[in-house]
N, C-alpha and C positions, 0 to 999 in steps of 0.2 A: 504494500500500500504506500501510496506516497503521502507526505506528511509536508506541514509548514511547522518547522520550529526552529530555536535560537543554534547557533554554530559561535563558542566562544573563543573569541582570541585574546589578545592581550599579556602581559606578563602574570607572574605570580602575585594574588592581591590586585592587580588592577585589572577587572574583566571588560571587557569589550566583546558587544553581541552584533553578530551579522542573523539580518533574518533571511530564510534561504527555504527553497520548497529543494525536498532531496527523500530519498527509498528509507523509509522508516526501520528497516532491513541494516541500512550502514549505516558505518561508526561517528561521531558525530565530528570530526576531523575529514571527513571522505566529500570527494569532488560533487557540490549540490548540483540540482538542477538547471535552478535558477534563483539569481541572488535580490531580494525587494528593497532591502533597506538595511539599515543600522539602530542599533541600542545604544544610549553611553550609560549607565546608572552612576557613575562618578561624577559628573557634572552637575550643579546646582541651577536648576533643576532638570532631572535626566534627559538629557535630547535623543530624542525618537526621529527618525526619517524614515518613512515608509513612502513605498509606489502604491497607493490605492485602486488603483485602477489595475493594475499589474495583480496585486493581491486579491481582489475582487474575482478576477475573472480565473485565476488555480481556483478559488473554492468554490466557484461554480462551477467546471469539471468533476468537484467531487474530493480535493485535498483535503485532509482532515489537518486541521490546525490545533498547538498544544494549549492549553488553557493561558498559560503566560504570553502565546503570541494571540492570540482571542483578548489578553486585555489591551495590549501594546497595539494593537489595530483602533481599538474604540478610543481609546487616549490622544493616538495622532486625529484621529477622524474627528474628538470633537474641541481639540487644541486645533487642529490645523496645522500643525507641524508636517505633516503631510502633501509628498507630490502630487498631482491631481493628471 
């Protein structure tokens, strides 16, 4: 099944999320599908960039998204932090 969820980078203690639709199946370091946006939770206050549009149209094929990117979607959507 394919999945939308977080992919963390960044060093030890300071994470950085990329949001990525990728096979629910691999490890979460492994080449996604496709890449929507970014997390920062270290920033005051955490900067969200997501493609809306882009994200929209994986879960209408049927992507199942994880509950943390389920909130990080409605956050950009009703901040506007969000691509259109």
């Amino acid at each position: 099944m394919i999945s939308m969820r977080l992919m963390r980078f960044g060093a030890k203690k300071k994470p950085f999320y990329r949001i990525v639709v990728i096979d629910s199946r691999r490890p979460r370091e492994s080449k996604a599908i496709d890449y929507l946006g970014y997390y920062d939770p270290l920033k005051d206050p955490a900067e969200i960039k997501i493609d809306l549009a882009r994200a929209k149209a994986w879960l209408a094929r049927g992507v199942q998204a994880s509950k943390t990117v389920l909130s990080l979607l409605d956050r950009a959507a009703q901040s506007g932090d969000a691509t259109e």
